[in-house]
mmCIF entry with sequence, helices, sheets and N, C-alpha, C, O atoms, coordinates in Angstrom:
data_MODEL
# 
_entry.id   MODEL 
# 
_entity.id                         1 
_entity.type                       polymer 
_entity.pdbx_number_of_molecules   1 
# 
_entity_poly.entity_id                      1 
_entity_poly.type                           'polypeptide(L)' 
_entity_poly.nstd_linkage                   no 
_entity_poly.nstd_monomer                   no 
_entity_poly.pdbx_seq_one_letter_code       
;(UNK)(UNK)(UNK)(UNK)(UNK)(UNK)(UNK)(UNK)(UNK)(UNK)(UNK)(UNK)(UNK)(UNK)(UNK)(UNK)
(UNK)(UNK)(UNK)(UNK)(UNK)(UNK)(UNK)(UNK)(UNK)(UNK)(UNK)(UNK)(UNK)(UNK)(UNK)(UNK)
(UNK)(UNK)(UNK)(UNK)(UNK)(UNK)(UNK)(UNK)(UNK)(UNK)(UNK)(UNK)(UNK)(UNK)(UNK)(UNK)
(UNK)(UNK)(UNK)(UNK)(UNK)
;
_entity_poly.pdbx_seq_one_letter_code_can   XXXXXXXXXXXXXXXXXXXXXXXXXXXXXXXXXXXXXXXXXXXXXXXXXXXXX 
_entity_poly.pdbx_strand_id                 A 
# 
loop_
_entity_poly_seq.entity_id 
_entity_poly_seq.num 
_entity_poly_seq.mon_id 
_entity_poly_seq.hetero 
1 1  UNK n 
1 2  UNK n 
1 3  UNK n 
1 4  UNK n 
1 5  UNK n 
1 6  UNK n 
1 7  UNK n 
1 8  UNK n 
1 9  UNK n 
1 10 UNK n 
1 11 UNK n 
1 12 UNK n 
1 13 UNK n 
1 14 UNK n 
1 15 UNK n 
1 16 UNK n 
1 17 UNK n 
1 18 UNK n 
1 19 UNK n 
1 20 UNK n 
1 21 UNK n 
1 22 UNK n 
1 23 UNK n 
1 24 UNK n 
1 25 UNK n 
1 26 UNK n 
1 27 UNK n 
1 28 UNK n 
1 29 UNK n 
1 30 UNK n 
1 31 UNK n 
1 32 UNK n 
1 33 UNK n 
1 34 UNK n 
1 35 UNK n 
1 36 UNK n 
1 37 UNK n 
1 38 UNK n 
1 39 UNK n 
1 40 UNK n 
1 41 UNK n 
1 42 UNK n 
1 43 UNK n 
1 44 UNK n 
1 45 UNK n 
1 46 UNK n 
1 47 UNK n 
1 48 UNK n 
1 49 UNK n 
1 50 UNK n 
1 51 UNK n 
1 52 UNK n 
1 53 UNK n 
# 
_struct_asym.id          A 
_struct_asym.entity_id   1 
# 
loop_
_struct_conf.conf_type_id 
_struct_conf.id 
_struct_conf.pdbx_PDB_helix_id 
_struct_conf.beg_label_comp_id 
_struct_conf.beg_label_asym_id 
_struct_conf.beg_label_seq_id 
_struct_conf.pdbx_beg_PDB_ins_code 
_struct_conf.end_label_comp_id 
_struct_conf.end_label_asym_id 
_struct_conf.end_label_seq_id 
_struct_conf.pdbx_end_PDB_ins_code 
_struct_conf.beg_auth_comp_id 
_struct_conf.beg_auth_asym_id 
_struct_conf.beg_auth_seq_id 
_struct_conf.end_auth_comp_id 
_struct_conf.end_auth_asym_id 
_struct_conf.end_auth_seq_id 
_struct_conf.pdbx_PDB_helix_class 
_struct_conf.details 
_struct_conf.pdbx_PDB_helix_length 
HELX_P HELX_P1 AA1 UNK A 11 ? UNK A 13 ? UNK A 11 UNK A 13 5 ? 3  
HELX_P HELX_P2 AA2 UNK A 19 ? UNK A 50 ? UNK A 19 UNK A 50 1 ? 32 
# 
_struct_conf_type.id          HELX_P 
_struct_conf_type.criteria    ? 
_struct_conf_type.reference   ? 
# 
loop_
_atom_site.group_PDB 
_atom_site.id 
_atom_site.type_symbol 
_atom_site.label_atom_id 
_atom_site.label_alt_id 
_atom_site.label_comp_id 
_atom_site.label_asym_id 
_atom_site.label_entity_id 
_atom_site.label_seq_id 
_atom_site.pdbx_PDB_ins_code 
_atom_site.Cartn_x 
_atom_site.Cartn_y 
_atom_site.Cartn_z 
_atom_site.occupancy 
_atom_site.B_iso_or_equiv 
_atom_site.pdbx_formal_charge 
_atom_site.auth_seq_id 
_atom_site.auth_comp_id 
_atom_site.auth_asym_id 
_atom_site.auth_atom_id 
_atom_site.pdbx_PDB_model_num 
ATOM 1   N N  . UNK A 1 1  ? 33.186  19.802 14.440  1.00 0.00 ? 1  UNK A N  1 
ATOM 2   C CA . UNK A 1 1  ? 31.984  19.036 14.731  1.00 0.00 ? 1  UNK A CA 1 
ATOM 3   C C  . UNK A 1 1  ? 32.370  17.872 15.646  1.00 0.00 ? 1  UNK A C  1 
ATOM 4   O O  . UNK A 1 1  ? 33.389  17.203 15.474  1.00 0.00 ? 1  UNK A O  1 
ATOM 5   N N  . UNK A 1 2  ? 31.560  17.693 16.547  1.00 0.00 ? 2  UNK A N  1 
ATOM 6   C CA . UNK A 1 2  ? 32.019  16.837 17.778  1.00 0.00 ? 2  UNK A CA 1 
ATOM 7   C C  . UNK A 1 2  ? 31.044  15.657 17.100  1.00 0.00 ? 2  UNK A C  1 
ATOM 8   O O  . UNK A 1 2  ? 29.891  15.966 16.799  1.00 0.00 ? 2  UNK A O  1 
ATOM 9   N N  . UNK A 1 3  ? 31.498  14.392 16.883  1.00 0.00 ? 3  UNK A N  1 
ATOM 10  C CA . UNK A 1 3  ? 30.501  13.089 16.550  1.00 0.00 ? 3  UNK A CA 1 
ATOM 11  C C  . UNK A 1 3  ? 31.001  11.986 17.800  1.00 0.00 ? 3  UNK A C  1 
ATOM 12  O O  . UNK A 1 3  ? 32.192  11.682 17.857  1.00 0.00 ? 3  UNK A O  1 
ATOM 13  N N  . UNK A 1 4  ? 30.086  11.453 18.719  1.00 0.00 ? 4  UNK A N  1 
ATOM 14  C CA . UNK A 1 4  ? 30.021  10.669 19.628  1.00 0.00 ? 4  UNK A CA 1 
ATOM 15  C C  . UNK A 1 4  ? 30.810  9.167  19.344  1.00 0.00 ? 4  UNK A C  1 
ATOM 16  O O  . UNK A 1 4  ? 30.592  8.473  18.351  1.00 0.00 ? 4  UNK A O  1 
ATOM 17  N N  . UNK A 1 5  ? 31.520  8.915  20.151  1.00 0.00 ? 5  UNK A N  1 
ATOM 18  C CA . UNK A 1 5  ? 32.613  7.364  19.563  1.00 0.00 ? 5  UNK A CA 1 
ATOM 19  C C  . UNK A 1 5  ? 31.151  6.617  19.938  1.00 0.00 ? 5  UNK A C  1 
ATOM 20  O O  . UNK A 1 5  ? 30.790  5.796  19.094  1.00 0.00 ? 5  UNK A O  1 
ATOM 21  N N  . UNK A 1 6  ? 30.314  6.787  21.034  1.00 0.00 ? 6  UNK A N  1 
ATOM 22  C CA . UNK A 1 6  ? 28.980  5.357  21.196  1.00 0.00 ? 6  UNK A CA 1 
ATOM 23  C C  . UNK A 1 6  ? 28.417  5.454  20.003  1.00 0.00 ? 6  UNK A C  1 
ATOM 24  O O  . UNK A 1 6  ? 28.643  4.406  19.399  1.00 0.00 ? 6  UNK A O  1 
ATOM 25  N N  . UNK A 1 7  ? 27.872  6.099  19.442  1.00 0.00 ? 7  UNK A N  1 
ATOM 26  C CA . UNK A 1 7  ? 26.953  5.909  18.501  1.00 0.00 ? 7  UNK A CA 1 
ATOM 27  C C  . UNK A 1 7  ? 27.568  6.338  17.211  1.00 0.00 ? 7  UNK A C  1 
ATOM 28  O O  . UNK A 1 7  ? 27.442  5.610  16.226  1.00 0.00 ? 7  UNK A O  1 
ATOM 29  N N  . UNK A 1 8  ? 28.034  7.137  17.160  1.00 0.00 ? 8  UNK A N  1 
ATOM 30  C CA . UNK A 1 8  ? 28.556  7.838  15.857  1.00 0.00 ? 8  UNK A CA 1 
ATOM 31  C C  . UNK A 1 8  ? 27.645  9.243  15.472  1.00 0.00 ? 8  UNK A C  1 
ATOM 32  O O  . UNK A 1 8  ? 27.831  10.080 14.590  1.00 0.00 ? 8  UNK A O  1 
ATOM 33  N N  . UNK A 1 9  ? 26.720  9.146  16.383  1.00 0.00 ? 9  UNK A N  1 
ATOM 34  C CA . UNK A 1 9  ? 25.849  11.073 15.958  1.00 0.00 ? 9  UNK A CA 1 
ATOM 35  C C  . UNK A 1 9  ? 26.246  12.248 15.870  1.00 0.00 ? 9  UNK A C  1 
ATOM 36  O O  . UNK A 1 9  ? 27.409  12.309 16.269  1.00 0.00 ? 9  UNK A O  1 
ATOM 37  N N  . UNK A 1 10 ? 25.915  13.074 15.594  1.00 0.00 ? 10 UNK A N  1 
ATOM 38  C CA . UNK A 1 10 ? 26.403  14.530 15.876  1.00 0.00 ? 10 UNK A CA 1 
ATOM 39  C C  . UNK A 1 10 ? 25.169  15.033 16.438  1.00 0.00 ? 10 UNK A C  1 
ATOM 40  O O  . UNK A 1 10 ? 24.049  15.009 15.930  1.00 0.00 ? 10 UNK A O  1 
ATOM 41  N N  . UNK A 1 11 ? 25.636  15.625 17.880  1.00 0.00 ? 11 UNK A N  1 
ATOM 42  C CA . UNK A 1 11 ? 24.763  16.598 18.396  1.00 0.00 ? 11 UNK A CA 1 
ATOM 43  C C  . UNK A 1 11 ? 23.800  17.837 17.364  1.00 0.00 ? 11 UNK A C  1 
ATOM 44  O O  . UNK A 1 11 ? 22.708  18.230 17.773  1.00 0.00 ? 11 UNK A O  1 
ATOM 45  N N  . UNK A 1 12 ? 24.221  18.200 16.406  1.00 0.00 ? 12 UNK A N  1 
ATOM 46  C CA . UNK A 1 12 ? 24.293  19.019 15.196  1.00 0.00 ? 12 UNK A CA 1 
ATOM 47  C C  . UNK A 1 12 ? 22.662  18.487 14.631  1.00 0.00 ? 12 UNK A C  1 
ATOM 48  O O  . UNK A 1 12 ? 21.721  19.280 14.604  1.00 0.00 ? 12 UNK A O  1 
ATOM 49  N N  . UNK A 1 13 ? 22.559  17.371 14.301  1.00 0.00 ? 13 UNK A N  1 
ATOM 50  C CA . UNK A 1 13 ? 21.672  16.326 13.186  1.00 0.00 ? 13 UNK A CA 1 
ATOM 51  C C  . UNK A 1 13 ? 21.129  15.353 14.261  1.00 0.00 ? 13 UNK A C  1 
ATOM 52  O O  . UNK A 1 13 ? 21.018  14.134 14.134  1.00 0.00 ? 13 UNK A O  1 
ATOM 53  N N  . UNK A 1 14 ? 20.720  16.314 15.641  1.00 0.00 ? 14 UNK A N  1 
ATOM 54  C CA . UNK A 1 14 ? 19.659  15.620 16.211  1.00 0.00 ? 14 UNK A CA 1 
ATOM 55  C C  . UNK A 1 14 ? 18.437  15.601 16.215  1.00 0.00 ? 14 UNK A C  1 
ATOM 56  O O  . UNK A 1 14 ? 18.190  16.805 16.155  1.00 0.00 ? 14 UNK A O  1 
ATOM 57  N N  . UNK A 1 15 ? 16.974  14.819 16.258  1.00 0.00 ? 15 UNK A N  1 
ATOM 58  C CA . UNK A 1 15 ? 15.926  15.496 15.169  1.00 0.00 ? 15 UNK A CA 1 
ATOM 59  C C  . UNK A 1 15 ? 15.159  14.311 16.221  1.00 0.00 ? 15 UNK A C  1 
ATOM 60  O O  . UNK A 1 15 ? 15.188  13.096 16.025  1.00 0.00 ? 15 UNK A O  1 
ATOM 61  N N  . UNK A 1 16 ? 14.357  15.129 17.575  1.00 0.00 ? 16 UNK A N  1 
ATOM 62  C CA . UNK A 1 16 ? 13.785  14.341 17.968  1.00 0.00 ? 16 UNK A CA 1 
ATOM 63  C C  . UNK A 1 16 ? 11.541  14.791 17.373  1.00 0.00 ? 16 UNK A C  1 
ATOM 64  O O  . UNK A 1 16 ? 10.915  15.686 17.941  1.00 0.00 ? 16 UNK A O  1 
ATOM 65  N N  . UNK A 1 17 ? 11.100  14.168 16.578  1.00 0.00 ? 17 UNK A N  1 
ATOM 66  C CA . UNK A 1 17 ? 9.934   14.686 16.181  1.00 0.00 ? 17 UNK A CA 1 
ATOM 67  C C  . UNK A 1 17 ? 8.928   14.795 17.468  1.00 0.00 ? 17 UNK A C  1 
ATOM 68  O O  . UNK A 1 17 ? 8.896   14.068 18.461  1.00 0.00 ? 17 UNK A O  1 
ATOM 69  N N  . UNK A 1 18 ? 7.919   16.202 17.064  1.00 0.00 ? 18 UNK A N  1 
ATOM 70  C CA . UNK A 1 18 ? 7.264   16.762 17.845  1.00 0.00 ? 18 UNK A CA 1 
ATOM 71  C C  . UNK A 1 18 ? 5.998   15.656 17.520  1.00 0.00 ? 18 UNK A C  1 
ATOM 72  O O  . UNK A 1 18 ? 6.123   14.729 16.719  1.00 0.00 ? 18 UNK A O  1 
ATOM 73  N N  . UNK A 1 19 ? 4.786   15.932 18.282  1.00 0.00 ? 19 UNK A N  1 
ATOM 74  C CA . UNK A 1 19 ? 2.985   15.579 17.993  1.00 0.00 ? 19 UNK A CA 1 
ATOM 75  C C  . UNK A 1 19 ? 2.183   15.737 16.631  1.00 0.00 ? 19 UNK A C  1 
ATOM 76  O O  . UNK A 1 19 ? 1.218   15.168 16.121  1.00 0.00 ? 19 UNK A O  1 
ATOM 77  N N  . UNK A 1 20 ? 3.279   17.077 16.180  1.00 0.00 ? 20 UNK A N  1 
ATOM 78  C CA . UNK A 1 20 ? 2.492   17.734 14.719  1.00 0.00 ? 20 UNK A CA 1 
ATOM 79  C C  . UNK A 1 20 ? 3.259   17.346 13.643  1.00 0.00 ? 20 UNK A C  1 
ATOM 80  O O  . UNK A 1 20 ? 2.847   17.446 12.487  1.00 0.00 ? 20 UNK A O  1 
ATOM 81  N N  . UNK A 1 21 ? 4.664   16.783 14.021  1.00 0.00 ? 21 UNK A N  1 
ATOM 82  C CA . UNK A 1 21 ? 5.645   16.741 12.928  1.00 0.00 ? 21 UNK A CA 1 
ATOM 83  C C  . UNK A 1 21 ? 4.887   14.526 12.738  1.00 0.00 ? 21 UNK A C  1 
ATOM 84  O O  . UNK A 1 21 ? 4.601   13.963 11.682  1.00 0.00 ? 21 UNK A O  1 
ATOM 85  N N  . UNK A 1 22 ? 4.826   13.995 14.002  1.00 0.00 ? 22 UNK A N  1 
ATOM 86  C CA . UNK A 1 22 ? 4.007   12.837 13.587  1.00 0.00 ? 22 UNK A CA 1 
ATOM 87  C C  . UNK A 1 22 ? 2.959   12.887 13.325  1.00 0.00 ? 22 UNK A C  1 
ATOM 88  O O  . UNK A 1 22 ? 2.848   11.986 12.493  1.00 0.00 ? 22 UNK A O  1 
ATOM 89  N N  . UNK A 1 23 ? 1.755   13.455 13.479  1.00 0.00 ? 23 UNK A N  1 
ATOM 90  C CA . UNK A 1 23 ? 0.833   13.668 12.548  1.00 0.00 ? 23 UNK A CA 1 
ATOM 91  C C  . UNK A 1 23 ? 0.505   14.321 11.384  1.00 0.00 ? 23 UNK A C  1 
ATOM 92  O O  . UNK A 1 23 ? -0.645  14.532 10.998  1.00 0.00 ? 23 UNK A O  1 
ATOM 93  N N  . UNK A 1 24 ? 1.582   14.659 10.791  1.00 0.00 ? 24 UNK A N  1 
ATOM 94  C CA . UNK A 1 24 ? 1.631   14.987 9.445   1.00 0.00 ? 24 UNK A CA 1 
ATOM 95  C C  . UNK A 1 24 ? 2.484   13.987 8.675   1.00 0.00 ? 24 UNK A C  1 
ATOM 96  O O  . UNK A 1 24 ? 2.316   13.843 7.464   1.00 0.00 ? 24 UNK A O  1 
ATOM 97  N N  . UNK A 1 25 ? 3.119   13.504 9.148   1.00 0.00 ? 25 UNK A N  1 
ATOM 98  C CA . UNK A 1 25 ? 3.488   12.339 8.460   1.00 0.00 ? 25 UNK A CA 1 
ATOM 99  C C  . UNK A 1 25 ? 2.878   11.365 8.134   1.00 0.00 ? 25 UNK A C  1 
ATOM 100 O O  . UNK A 1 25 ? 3.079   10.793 7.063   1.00 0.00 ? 25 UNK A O  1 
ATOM 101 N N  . UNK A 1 26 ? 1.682   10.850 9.338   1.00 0.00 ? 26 UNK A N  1 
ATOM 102 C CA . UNK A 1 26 ? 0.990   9.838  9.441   1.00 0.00 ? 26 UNK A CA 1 
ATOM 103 C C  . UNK A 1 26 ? -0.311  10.230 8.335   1.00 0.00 ? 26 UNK A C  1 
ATOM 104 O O  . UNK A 1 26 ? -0.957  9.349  7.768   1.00 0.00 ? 26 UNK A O  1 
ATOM 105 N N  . UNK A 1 27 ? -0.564  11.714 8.146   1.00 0.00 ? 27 UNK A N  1 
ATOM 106 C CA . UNK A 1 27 ? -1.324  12.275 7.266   1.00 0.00 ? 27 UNK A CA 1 
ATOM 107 C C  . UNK A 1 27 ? -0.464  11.921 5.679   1.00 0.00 ? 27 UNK A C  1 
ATOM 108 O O  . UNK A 1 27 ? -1.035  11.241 4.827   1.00 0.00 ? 27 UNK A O  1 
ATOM 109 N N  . UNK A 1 28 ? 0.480   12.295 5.526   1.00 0.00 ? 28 UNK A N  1 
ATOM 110 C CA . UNK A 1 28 ? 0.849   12.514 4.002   1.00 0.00 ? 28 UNK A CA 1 
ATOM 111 C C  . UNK A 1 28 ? 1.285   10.519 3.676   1.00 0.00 ? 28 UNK A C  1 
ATOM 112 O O  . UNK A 1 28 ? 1.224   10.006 2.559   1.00 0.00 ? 28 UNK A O  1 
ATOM 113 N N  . UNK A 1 29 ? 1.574   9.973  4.609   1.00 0.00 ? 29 UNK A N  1 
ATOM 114 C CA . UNK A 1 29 ? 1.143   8.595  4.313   1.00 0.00 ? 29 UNK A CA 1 
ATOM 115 C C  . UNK A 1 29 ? -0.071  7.876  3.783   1.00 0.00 ? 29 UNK A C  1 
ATOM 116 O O  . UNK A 1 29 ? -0.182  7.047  2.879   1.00 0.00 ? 29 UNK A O  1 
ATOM 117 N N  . UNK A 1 30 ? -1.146  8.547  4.777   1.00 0.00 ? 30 UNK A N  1 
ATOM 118 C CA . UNK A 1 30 ? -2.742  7.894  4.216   1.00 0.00 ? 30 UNK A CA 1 
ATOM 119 C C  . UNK A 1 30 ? -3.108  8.826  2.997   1.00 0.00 ? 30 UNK A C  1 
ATOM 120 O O  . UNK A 1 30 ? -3.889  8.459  2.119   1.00 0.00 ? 30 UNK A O  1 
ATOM 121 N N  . UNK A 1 31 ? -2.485  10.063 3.007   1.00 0.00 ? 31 UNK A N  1 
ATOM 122 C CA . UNK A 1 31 ? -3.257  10.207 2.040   1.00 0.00 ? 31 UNK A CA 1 
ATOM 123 C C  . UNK A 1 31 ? -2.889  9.444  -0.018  1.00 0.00 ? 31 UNK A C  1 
ATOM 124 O O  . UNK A 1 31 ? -3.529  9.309  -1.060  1.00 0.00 ? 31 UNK A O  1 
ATOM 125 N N  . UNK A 1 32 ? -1.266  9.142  0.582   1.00 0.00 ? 32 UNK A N  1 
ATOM 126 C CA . UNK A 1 32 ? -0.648  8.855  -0.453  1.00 0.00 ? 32 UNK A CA 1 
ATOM 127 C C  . UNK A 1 32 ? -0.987  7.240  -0.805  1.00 0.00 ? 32 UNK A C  1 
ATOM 128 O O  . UNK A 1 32 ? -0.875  6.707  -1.909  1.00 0.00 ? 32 UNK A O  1 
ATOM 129 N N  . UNK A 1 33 ? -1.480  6.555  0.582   1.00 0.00 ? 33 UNK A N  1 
ATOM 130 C CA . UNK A 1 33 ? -2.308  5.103  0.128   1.00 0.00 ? 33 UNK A CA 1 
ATOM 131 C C  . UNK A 1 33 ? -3.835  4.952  -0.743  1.00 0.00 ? 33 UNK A C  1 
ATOM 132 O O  . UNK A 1 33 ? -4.355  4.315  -1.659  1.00 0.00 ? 33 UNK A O  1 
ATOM 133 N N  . UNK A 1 34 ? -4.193  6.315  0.531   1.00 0.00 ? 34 UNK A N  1 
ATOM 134 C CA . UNK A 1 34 ? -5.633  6.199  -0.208  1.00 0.00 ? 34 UNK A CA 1 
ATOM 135 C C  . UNK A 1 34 ? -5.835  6.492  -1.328  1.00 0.00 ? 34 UNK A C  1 
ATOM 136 O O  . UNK A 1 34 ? -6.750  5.891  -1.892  1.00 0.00 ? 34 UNK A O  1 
ATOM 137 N N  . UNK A 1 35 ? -5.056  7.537  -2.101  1.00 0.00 ? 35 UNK A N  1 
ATOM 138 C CA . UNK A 1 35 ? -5.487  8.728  -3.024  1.00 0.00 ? 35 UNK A CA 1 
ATOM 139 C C  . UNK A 1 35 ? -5.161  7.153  -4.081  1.00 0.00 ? 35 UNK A C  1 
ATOM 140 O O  . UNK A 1 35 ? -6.336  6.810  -3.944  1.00 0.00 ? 35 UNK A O  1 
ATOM 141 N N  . UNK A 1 36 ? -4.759  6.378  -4.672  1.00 0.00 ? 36 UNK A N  1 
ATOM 142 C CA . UNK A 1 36 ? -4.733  5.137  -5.465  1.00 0.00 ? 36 UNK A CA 1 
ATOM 143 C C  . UNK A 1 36 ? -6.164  4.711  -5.509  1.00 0.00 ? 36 UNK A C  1 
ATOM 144 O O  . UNK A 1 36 ? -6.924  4.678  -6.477  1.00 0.00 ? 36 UNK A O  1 
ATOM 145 N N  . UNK A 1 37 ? -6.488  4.220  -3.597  1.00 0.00 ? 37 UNK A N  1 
ATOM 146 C CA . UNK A 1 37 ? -7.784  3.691  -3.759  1.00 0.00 ? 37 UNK A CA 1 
ATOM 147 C C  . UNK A 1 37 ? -9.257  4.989  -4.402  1.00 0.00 ? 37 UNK A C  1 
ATOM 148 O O  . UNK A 1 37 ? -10.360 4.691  -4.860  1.00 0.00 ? 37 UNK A O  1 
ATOM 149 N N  . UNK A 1 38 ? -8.769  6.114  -4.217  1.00 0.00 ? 38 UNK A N  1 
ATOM 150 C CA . UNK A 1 38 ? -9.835  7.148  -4.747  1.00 0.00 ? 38 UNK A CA 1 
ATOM 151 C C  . UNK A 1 38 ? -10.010 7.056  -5.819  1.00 0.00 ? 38 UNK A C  1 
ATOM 152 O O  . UNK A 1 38 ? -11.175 7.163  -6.202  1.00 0.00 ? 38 UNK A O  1 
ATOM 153 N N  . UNK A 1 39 ? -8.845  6.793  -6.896  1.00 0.00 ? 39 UNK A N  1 
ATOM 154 C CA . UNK A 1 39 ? -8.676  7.354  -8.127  1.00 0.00 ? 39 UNK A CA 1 
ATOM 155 C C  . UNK A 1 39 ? -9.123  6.346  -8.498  1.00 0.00 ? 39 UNK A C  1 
ATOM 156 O O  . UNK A 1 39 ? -10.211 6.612  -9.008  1.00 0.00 ? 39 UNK A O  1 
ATOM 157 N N  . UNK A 1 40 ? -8.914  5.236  -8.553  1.00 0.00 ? 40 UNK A N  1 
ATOM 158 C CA . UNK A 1 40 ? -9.914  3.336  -8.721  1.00 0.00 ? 40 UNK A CA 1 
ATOM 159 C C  . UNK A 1 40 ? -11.419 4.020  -8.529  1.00 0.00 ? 40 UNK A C  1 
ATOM 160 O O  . UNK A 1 40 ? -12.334 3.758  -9.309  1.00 0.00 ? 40 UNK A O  1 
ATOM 161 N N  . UNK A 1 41 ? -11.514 4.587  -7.823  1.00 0.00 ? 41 UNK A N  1 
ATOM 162 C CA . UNK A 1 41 ? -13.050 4.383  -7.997  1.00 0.00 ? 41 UNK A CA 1 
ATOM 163 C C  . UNK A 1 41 ? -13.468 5.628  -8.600  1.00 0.00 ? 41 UNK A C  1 
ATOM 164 O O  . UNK A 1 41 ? -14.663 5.582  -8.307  1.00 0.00 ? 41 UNK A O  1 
ATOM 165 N N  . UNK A 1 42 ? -13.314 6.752  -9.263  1.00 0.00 ? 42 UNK A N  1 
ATOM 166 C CA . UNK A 1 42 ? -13.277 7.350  -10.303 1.00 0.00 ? 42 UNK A CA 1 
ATOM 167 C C  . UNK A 1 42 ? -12.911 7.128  -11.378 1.00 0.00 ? 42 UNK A C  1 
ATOM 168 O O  . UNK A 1 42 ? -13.180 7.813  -12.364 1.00 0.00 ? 42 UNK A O  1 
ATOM 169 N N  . UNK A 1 43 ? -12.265 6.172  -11.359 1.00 0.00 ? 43 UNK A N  1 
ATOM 170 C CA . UNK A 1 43 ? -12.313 5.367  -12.778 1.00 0.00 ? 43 UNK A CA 1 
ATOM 171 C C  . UNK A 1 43 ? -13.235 4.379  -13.002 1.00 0.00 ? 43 UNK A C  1 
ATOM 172 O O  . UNK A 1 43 ? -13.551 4.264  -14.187 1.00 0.00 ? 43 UNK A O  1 
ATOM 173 N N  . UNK A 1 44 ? -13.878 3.468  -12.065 1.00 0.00 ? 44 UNK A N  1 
ATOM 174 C CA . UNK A 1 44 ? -14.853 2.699  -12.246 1.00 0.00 ? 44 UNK A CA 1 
ATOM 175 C C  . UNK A 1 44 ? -15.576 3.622  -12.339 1.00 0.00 ? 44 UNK A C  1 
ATOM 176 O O  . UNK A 1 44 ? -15.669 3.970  -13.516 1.00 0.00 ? 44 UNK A O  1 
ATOM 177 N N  . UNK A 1 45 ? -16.466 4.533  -11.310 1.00 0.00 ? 45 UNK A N  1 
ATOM 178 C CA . UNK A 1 45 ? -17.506 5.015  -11.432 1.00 0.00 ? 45 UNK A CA 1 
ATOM 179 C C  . UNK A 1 45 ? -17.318 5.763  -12.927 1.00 0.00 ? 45 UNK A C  1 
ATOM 180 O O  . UNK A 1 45 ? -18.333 5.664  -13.616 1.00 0.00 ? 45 UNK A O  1 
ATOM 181 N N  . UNK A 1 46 ? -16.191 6.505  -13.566 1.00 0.00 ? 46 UNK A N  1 
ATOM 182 C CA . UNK A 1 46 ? -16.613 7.040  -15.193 1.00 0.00 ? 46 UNK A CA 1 
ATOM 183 C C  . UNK A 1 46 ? -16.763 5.594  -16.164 1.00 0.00 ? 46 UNK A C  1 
ATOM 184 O O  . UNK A 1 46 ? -17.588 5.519  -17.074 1.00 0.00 ? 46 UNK A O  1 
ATOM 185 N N  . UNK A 1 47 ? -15.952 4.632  -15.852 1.00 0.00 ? 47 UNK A N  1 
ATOM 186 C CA . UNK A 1 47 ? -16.361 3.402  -16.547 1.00 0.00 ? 47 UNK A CA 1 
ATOM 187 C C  . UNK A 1 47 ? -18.173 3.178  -16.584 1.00 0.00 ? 47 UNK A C  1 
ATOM 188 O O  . UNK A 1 47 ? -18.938 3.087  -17.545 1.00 0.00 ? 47 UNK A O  1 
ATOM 189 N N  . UNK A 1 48 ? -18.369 3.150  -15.434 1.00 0.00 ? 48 UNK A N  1 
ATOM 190 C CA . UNK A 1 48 ? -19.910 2.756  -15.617 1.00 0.00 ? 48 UNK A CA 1 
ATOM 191 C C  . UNK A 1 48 ? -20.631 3.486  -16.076 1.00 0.00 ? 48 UNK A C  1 
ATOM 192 O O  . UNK A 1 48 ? -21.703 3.083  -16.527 1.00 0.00 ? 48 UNK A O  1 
ATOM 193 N N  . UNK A 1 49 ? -20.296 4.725  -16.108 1.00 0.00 ? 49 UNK A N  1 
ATOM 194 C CA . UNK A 1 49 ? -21.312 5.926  -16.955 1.00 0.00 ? 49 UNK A CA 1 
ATOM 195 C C  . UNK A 1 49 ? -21.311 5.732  -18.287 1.00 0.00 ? 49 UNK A C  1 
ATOM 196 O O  . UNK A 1 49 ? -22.362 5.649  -18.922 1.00 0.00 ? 49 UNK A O  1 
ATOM 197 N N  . UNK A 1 50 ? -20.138 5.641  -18.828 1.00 0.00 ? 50 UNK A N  1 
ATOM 198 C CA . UNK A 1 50 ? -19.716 6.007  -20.326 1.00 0.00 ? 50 UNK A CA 1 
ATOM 199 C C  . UNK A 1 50 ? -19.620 4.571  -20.937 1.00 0.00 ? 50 UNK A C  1 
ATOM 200 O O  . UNK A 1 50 ? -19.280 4.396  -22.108 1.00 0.00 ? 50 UNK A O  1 
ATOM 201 N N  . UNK A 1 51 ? -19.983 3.409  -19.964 1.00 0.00 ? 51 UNK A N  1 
ATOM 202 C CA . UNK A 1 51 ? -19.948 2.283  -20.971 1.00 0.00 ? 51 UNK A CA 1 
ATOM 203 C C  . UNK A 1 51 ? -20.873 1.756  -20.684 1.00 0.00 ? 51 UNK A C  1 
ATOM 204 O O  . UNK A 1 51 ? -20.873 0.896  -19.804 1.00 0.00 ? 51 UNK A O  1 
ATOM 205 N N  . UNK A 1 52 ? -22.444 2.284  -21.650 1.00 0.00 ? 52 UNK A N  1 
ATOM 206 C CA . UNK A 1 52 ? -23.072 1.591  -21.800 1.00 0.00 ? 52 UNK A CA 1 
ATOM 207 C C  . UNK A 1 52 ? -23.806 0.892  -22.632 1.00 0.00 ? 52 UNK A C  1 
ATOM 208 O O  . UNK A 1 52 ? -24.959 1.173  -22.958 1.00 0.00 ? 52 UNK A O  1 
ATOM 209 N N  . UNK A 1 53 ? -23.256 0.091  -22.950 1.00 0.00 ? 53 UNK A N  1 
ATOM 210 C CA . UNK A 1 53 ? -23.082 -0.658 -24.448 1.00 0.00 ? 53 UNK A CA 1 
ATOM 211 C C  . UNK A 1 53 ? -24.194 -1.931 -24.240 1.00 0.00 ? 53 UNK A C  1 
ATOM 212 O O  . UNK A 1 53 ? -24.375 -2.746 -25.145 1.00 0.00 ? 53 UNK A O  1 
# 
């Protein structure tokens, strides 16, 4: 395995991302922020059903 003295890389474990490989990332990010804010409000909204006291 040839690793570069400038940088230290290996030609091998070069990984320049495509259009689809960043928009799926940028996807499994929002969805992993939002899906918190979803689940908050399925819990309020069953809160308000079932508590009405």
């Amino acid at each position: 395995m040839q690793i570069s003295k400038v940088d230290g890389k290996s030609p091998l474990f070069e990984f320049t991302p495509t259009k689809k490989d960043n928009i799926l990332t940028l996807t499994y990010v929002l969805m992993s922020v939002f899906s918190i804010f979803f689940i908050k409000g399925i819990e309020a909204i069953v809160l308000a059903v079932y508590d009405k006291t």
